[in-house]
C-alpha beads as a LAMMPS data file, in Angstrom:
LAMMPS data file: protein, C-alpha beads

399 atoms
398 bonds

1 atom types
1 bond types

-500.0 500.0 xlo xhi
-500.0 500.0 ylo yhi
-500.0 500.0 zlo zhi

Masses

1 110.0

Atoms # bond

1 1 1 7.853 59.851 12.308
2 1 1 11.552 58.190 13.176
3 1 1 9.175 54.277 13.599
4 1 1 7.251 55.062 10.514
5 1 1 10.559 55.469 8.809
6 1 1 12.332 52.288 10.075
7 1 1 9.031 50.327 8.797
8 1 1 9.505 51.181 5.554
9 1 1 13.298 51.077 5.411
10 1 1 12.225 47.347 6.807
11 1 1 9.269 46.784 4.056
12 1 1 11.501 47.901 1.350
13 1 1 14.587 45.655 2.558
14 1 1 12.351 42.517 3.780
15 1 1 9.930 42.367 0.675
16 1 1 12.287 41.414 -2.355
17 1 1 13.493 38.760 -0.263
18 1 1 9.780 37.393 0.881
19 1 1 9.308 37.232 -2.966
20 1 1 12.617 35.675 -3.930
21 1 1 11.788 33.291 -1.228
22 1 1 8.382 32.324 -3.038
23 1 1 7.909 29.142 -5.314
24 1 1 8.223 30.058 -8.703
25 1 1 5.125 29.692 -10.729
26 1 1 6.196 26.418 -12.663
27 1 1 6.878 25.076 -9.422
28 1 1 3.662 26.002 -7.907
29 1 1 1.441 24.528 -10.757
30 1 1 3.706 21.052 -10.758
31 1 1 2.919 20.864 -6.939
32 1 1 -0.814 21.345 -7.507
33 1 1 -1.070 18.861 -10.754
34 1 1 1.394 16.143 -8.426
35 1 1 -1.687 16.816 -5.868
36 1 1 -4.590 16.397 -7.955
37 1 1 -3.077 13.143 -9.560
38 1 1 -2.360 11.571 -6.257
39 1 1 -5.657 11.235 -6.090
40 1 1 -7.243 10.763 -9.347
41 1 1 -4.676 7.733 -10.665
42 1 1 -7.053 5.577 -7.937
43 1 1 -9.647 6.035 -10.466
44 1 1 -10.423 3.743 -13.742
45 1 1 -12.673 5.901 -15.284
46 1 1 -14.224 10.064 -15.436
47 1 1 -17.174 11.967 -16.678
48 1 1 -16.797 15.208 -17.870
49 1 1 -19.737 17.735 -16.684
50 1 1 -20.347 21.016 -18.194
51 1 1 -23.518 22.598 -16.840
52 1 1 -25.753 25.443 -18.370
53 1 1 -26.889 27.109 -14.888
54 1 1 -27.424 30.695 -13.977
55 1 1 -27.520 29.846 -10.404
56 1 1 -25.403 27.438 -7.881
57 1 1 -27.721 24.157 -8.350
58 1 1 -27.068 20.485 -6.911
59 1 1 -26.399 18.438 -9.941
60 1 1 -26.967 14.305 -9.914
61 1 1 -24.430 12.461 -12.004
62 1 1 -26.544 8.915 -13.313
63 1 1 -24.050 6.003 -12.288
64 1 1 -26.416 2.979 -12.002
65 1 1 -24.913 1.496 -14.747
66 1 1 -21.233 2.362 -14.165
67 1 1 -18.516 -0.506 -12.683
68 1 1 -18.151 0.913 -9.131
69 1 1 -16.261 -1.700 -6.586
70 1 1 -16.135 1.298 -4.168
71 1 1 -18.628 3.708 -2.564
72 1 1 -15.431 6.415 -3.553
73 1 1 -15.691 8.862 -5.727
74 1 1 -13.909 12.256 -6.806
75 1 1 -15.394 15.479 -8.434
76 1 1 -12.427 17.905 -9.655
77 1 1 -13.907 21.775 -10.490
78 1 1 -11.449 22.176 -13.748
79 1 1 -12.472 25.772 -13.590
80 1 1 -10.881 26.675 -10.238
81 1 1 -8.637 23.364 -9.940
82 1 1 -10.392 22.262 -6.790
83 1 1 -11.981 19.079 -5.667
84 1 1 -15.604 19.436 -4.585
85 1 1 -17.656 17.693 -1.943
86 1 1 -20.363 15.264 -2.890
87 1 1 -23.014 12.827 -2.082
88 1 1 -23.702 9.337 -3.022
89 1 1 -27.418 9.029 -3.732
90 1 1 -29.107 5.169 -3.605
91 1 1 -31.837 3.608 -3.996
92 1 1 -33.427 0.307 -3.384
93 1 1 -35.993 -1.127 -4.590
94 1 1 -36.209 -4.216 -1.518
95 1 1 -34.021 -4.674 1.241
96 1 1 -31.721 -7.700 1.267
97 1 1 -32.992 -10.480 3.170
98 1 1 -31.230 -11.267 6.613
99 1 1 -28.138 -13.327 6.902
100 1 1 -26.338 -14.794 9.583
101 1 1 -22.427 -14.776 8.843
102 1 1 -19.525 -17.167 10.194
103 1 1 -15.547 -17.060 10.202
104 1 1 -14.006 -18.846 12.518
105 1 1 -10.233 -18.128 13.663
106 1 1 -11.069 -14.475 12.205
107 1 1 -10.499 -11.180 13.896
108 1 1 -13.350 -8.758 13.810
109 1 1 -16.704 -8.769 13.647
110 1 1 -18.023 -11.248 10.623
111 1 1 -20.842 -8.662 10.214
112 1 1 -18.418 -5.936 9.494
113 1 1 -18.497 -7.729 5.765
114 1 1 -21.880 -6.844 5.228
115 1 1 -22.327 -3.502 6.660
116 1 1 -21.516 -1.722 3.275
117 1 1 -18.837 0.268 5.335
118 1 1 -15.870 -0.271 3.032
119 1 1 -13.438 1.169 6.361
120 1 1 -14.245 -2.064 8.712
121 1 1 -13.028 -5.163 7.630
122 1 1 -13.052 -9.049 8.668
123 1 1 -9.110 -9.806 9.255
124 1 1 -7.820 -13.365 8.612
125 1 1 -4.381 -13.477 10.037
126 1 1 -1.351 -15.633 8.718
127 1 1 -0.283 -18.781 10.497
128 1 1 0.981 -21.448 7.975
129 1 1 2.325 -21.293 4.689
130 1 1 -0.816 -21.908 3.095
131 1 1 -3.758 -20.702 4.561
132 1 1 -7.188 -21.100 4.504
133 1 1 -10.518 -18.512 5.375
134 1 1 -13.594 -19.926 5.613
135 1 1 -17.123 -17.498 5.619
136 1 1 -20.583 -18.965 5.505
137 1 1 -23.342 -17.096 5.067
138 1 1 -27.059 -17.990 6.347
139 1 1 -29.842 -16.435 4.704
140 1 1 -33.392 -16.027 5.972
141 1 1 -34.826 -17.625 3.087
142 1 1 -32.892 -19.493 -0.131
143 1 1 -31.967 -16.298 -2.544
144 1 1 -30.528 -17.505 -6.187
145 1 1 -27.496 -16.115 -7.045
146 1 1 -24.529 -16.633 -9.875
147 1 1 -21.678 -14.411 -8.595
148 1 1 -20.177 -13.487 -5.454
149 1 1 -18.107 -10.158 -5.303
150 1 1 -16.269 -9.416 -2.699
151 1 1 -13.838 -5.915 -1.405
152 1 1 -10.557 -6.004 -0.127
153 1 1 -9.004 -3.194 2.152
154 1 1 -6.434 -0.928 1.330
155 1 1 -2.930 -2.598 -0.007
156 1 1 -3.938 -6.212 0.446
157 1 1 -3.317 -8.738 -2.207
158 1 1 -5.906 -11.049 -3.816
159 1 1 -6.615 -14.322 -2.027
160 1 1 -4.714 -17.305 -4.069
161 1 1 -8.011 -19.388 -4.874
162 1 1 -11.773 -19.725 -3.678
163 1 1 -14.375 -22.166 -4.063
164 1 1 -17.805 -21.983 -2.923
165 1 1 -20.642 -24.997 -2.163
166 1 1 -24.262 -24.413 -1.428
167 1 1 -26.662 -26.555 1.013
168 1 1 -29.273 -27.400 -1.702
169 1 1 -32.272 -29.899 -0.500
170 1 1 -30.336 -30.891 2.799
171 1 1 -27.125 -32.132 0.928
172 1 1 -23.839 -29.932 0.298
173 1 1 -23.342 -29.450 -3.932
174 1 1 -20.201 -27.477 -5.081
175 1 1 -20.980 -24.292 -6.975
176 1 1 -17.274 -23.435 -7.616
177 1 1 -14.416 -25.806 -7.680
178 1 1 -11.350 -24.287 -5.858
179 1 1 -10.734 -21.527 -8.675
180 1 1 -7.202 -19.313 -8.670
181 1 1 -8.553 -15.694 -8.717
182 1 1 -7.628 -12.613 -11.123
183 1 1 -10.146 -10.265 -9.918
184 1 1 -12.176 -9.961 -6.898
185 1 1 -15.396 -11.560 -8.331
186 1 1 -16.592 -14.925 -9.822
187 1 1 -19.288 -16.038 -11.581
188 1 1 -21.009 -20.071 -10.933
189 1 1 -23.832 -21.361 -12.563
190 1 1 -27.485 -20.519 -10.918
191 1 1 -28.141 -21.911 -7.695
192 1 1 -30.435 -21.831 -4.953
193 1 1 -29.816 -21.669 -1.404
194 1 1 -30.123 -20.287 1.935
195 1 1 -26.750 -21.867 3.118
196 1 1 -23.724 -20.722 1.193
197 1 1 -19.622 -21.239 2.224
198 1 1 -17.055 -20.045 0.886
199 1 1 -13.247 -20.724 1.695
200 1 1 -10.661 -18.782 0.666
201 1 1 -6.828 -20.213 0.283
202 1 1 -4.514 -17.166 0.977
203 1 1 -0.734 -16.773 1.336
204 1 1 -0.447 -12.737 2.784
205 1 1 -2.456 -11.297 5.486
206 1 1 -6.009 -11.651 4.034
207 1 1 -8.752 -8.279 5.013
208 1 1 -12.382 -8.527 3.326
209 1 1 -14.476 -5.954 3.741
210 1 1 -17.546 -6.577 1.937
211 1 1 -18.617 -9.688 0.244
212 1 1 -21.992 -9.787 -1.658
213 1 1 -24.214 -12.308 -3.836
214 1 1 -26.023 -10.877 -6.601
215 1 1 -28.745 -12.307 -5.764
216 1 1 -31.383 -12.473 -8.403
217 1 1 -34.535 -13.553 -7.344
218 1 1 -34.306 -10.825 -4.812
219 1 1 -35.517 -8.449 -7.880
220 1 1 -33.338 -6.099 -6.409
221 1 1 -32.388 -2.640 -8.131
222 1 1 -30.247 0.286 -7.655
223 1 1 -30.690 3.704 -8.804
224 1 1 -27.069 5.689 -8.350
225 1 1 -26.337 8.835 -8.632
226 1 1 -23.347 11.303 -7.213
227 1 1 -24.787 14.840 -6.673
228 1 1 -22.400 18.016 -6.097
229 1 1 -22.965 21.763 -6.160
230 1 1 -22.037 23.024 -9.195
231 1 1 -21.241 26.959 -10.051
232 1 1 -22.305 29.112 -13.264
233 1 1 -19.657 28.555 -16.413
234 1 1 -17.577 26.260 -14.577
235 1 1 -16.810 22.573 -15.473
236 1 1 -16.195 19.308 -13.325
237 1 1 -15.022 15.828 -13.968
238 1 1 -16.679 13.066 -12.003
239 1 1 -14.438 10.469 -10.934
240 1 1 -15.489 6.734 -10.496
241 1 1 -14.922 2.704 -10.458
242 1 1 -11.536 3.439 -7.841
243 1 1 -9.077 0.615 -6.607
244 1 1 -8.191 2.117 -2.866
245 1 1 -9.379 4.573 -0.868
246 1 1 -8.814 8.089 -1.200
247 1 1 -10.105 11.528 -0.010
248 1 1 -10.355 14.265 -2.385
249 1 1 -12.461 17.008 -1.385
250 1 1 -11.952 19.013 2.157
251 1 1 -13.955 21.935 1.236
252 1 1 -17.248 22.420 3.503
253 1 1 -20.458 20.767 2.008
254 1 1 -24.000 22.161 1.750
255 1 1 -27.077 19.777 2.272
256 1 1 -26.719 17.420 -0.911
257 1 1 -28.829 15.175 0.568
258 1 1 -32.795 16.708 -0.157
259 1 1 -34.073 16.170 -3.587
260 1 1 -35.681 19.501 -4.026
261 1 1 -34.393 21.636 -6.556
262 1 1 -31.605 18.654 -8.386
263 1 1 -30.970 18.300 -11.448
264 1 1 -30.668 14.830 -12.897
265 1 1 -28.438 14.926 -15.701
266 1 1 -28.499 12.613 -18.979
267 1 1 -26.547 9.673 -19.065
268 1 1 -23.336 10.133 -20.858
269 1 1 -20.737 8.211 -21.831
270 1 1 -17.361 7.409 -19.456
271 1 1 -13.538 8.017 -20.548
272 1 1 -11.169 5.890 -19.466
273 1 1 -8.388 8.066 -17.061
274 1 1 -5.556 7.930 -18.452
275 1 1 -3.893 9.414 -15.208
276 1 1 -4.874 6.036 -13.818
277 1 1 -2.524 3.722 -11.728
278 1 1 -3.425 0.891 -10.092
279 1 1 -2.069 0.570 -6.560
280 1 1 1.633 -0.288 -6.081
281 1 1 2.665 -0.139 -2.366
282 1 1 6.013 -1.177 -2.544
283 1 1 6.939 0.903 -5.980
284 1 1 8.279 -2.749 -7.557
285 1 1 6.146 -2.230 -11.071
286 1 1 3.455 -4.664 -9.762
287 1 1 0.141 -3.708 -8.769
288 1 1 -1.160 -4.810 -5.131
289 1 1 -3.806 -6.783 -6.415
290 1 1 -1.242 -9.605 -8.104
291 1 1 1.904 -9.017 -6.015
292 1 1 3.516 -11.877 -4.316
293 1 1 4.891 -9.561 -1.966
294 1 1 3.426 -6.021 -1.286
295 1 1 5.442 -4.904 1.594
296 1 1 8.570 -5.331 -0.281
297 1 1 9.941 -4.419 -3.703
298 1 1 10.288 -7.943 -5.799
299 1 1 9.968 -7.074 -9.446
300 1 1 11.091 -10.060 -10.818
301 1 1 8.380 -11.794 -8.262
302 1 1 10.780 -14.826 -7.584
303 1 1 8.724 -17.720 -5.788
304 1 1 10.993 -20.561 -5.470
305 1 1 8.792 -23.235 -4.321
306 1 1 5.981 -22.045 -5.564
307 1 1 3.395 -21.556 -3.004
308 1 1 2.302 -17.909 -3.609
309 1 1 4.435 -15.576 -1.562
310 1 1 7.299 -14.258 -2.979
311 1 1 10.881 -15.383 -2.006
312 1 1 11.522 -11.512 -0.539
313 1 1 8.640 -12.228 2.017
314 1 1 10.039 -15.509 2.757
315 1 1 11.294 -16.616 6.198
316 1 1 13.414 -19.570 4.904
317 1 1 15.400 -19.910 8.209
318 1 1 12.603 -18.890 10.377
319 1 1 14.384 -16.096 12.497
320 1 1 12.519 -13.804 12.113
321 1 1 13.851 -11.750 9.561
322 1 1 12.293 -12.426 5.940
323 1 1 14.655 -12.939 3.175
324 1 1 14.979 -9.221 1.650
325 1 1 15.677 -8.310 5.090
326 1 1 18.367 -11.313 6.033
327 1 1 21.735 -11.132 5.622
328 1 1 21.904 -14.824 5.979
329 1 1 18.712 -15.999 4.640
330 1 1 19.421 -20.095 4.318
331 1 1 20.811 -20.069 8.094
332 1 1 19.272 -18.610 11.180
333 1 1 21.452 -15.849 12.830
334 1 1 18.756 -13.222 14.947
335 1 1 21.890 -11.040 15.751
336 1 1 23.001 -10.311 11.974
337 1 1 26.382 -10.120 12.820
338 1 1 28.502 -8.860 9.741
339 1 1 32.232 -7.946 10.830
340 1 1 33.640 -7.069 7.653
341 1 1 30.771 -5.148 6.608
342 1 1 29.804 -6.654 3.162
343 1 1 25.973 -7.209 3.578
344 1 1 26.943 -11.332 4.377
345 1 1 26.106 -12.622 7.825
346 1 1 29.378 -13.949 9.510
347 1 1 27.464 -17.385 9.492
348 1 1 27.304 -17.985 5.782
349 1 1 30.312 -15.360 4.652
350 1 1 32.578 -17.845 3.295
351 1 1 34.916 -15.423 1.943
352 1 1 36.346 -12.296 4.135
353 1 1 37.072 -9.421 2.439
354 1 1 40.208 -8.314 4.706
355 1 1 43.114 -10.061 4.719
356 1 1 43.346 -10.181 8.354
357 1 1 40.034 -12.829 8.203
358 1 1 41.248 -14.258 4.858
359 1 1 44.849 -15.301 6.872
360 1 1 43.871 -15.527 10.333
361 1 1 47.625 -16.176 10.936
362 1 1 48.654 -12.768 9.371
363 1 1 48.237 -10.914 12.987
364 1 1 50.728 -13.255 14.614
365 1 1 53.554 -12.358 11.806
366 1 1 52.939 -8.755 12.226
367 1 1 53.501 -8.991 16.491
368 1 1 56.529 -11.158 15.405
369 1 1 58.557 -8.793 13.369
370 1 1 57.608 -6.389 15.805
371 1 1 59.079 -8.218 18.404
372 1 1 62.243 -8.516 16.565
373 1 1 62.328 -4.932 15.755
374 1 1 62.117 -3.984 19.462
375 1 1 64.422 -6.272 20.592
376 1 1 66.808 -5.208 17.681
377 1 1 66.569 -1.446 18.984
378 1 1 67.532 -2.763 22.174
379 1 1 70.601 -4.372 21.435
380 1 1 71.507 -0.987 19.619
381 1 1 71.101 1.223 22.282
382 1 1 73.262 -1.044 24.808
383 1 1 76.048 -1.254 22.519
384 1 1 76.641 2.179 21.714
385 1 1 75.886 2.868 25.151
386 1 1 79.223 0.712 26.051
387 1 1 81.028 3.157 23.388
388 1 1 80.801 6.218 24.472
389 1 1 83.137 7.502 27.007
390 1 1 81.915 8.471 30.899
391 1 1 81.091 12.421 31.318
392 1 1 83.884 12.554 34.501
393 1 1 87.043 11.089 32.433
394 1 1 90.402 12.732 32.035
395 1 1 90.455 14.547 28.928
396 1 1 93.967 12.572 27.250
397 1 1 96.617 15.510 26.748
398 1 1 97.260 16.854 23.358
399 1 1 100.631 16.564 22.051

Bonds

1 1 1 2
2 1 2 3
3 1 3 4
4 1 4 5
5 1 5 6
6 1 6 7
7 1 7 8
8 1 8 9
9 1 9 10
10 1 10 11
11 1 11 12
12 1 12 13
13 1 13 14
14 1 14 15
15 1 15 16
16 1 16 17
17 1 17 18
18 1 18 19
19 1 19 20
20 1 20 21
21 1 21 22
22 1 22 23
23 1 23 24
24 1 24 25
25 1 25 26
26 1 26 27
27 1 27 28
28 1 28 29
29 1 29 30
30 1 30 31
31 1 31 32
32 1 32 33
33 1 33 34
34 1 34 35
35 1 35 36
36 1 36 37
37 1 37 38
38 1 38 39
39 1 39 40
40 1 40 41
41 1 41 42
42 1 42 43
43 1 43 44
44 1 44 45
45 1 45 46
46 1 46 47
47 1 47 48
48 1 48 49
49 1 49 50
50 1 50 51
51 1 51 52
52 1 52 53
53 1 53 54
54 1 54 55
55 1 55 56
56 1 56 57
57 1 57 58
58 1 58 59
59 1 59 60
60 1 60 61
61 1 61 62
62 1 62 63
63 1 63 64
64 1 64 65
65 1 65 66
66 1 66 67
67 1 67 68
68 1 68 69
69 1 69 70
70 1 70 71
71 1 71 72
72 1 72 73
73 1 73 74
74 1 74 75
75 1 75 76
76 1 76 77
77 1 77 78
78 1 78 79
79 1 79 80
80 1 80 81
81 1 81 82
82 1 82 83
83 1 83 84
84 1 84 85
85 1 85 86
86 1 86 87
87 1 87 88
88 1 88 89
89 1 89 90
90 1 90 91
91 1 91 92
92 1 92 93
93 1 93 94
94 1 94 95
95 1 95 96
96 1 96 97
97 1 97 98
98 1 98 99
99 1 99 100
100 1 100 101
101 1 101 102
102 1 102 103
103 1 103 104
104 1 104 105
105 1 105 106
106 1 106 107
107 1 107 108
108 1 108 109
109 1 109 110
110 1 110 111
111 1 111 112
112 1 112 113
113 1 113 114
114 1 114 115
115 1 115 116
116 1 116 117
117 1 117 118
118 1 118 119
119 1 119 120
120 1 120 121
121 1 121 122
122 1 122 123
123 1 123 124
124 1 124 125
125 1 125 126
126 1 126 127
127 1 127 128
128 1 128 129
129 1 129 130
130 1 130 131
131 1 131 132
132 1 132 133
133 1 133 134
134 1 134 135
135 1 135 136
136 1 136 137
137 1 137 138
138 1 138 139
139 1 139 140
140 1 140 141
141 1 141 142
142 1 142 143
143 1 143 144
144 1 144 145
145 1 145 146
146 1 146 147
147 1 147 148
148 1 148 149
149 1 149 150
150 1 150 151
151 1 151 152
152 1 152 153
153 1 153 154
154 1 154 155
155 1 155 156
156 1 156 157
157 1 157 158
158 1 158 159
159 1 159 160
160 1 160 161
161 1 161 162
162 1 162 163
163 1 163 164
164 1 164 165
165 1 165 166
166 1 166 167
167 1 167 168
168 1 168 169
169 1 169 170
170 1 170 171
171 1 171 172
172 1 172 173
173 1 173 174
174 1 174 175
175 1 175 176
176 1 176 177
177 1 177 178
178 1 178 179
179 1 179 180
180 1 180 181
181 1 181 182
182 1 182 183
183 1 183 184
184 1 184 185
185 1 185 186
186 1 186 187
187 1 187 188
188 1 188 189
189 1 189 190
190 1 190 191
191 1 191 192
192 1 192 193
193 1 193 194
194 1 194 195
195 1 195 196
196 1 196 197
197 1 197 198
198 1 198 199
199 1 199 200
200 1 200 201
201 1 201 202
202 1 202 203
203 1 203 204
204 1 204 205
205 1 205 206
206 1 206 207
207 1 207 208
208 1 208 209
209 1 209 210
210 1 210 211
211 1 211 212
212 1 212 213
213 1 213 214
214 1 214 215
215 1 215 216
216 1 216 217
217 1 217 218
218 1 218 219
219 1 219 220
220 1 220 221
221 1 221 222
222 1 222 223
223 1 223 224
224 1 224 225
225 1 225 226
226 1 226 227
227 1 227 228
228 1 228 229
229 1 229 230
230 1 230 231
231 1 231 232
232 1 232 233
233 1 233 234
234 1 234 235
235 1 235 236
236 1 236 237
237 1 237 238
238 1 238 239
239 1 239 240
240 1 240 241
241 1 241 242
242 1 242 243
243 1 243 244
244 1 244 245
245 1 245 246
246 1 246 247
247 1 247 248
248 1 248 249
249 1 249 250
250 1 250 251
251 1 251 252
252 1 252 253
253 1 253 254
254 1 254 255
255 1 255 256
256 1 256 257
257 1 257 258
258 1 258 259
259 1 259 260
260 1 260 261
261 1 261 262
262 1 262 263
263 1 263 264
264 1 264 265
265 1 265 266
266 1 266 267
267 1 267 268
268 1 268 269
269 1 269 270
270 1 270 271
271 1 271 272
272 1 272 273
273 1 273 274
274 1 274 275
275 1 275 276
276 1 276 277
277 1 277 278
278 1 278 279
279 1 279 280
280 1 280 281
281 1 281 282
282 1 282 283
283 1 283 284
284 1 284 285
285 1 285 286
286 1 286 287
287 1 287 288
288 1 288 289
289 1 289 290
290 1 290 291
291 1 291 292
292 1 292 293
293 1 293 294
294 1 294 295
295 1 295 296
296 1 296 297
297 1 297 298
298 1 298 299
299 1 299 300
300 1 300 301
301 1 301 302
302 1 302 303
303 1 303 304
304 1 304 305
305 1 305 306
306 1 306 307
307 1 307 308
308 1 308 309
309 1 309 310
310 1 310 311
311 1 311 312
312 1 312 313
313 1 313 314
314 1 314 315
315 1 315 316
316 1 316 317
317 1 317 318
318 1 318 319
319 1 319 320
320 1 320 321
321 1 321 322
322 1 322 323
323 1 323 324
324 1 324 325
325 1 325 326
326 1 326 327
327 1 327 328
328 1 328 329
329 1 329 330
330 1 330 331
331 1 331 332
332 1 332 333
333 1 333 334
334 1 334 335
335 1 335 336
336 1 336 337
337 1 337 338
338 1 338 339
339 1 339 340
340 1 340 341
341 1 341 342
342 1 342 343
343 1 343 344
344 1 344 345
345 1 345 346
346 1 346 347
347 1 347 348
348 1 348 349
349 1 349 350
350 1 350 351
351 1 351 352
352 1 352 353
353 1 353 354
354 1 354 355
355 1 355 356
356 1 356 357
357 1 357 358
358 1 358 359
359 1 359 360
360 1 360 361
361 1 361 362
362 1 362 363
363 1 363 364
364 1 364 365
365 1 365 366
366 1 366 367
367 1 367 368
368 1 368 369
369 1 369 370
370 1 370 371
371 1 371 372
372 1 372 373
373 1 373 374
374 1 374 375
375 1 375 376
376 1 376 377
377 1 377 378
378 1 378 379
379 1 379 380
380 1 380 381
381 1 381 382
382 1 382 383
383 1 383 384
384 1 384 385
385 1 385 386
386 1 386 387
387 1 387 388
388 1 388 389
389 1 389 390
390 1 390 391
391 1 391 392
392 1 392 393
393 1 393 394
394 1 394 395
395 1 395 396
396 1 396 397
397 1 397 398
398 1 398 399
């Protein structure tokens, strides 16, 4: 009786402060909405899917016609505020013809460019100010093609110009004069050929991760469709045509895979998200894609000899530390030694801000007068030491 008495005296003390302690509710539904557009502002455009069913049934979302740079995708429940598993579902009408791919000086596999895994990537590294990727691509047999597409990974910025020539009846013919690029895709007049190269001029670390021709004498087609399970009186919004990489769903998913028992909806028109934000690493106002500098801040995107990387990314003195990050960008100094502490490296701080560094001689005063103090308090003391009269002397008599 005496435990089950101190349980409640602890339930009744403990449980106003458990709920005190909890978010309120504003709180709680900013912290879910801040969640839900962390992931949806990757995304250009939405559907919005309102099902009649009775039953759970796997629904297929038509997207052949949709812009879609990524396999990634996002399907938000606005019933229940969750993000639902799905399943891309593709299909081809031939299989691309074989290709053999080379990149020399690159890192990685050339193949992992063709794979359609948009999570491996073919790496060209920096190592001069202006750089330069070259990819050629072999085909089987000559395919005709007027555009080349191609994916970059995650928070890398667009190459600074490509062109493209084309082996056409033994002899090399240029497709694409070196072009400056706005989006990652271009489009040449029709050509034929089984040999294609392309060379890229970059100025930042440079990752492709798939590159395709449209090929079209390959009378290729592809049916798309994103299939999810979808509940009774509940509504979704399909997310598509994304600009990174993101993962919205972590909820288990049934078999969305077997075609039995889908429905295929209607195509319907897209809205454009207006939660949408294209990717901005560095939080400077200027998306990834067109930054002159994505691993630091630059809004004003200052490039003072013009060659495509930003002056903040800059090495000017080439020790190692790029501008944003030098204290002394114009003059190397490795150690960043600052004694006065104003953010200017003792190399180039032409102007101290104590006056002990602005009068070097001021120190040497200062020991002076203290000298002359000291040796004044000396002379003090042995004077009125001389004054004053012994302890042991005869008291003179009083008259």
């Amino acid at each position: 009786m005496q435990s089950f008495r101190n349980v409640l005296v602890a339930t009744l003390v403990l449980f106003p402060a458990f709920v005190l302690a909890l978010p309120p509710a504003e709180a709680q539904q900013q912290a879910a909405s801040d969640a839900k557009q962390a992931i949806t502002k990757a995304f250009r455009y939405y559907k919005t899917v309102s099902p009649s069913v009775s039953v759970p049934t796997v629904l297929e979302v038509p997207l052949s016609s949709e812009p879609s740079i990524l396999p990634v995708f996002a399907v938000f429940n606005l019933t229940t505020s969750e993000f639902e598993p799905y399943y891309l579902k593709q299909s081809l009408s031939r299989i691309t013809t074989g290709s053999r791919i080379d990149a020399p000086g690159a890192m990685g596999s050339p193949y992992a460019i063709r794979d359609a895994n948009y999570e491996t990537y073919l790496e060209f590294p920096v190592r001069d100010v202006l750089n330069s990727a070259e990819v050629t691509f072999t085909f089987d047999k000559p395919i005709m093609a007027s555009s080349l597409s191609f994916t970059l990974d995650n928070y890398v910025v667009l190459p600074q110009t490509i062109s493209i020539t084309a082996v056409v009846s033994g002899r090399s013919y240029t497709v694409l004069a070196p072009t400056r690029l706005s989006r990652s895709s271009v489009s040449f007049p029709k050509t034929t050929s089984a040999v294609w190269h392309m060379t890229f001029g970059y100025v930042q670390p440079l990752r492709i991760s798939e590159m395709n021709f449209d090929e079209l004498s390959a009378g290729e087609v592809v049916s798309k469709g994103l299939r999810f399970l979808a509940q009774p009186e509940q509504s979704y919004q399909v997310y598509f045509d994304a600009d990174r990489y993101v993962q919205s769903a972590k909820k288990e998913a049934g078999d969305l895979s077997t075609d039995k028992g889908v429905v295929v909806l209607k195509v319907s028109s897209a809205t454009m998200n207006p939660e949408y934000a294209p990717v901005d690493s560095d939080g400077d106002s200027v998306p990834d894609l067109t930054d002159n500098c994505t691993s630091i801040a630059n809004a004003d995107q200052k490039d003072s000899d013009g060659n495509g990387l930003g002056d903040a990314c800059e090495d000017y003195d080439r020790d190692g530390r790029v501008n944003a990050q030098d204290n002394c960008p114009e003059i190397p100094n490795r150690a960043q030694e600052d004694t006065d502490n104003d953010g200017i490296g003792d190399v180039c701080d032409t102007y101290e801000d104590r006056p002990t560094e602005r009068m070097p001689w001021l120190p040497w005063v200062g020991i002076g007068l203290a000298g002359v103090v000291l040796l004044g308090l000396f002379i003090v003391v042995f004077k009125h030491k001389d004054v004053v009269p012994p302890p042991d002397s005869p008291v003179p008599p009083t008259v």
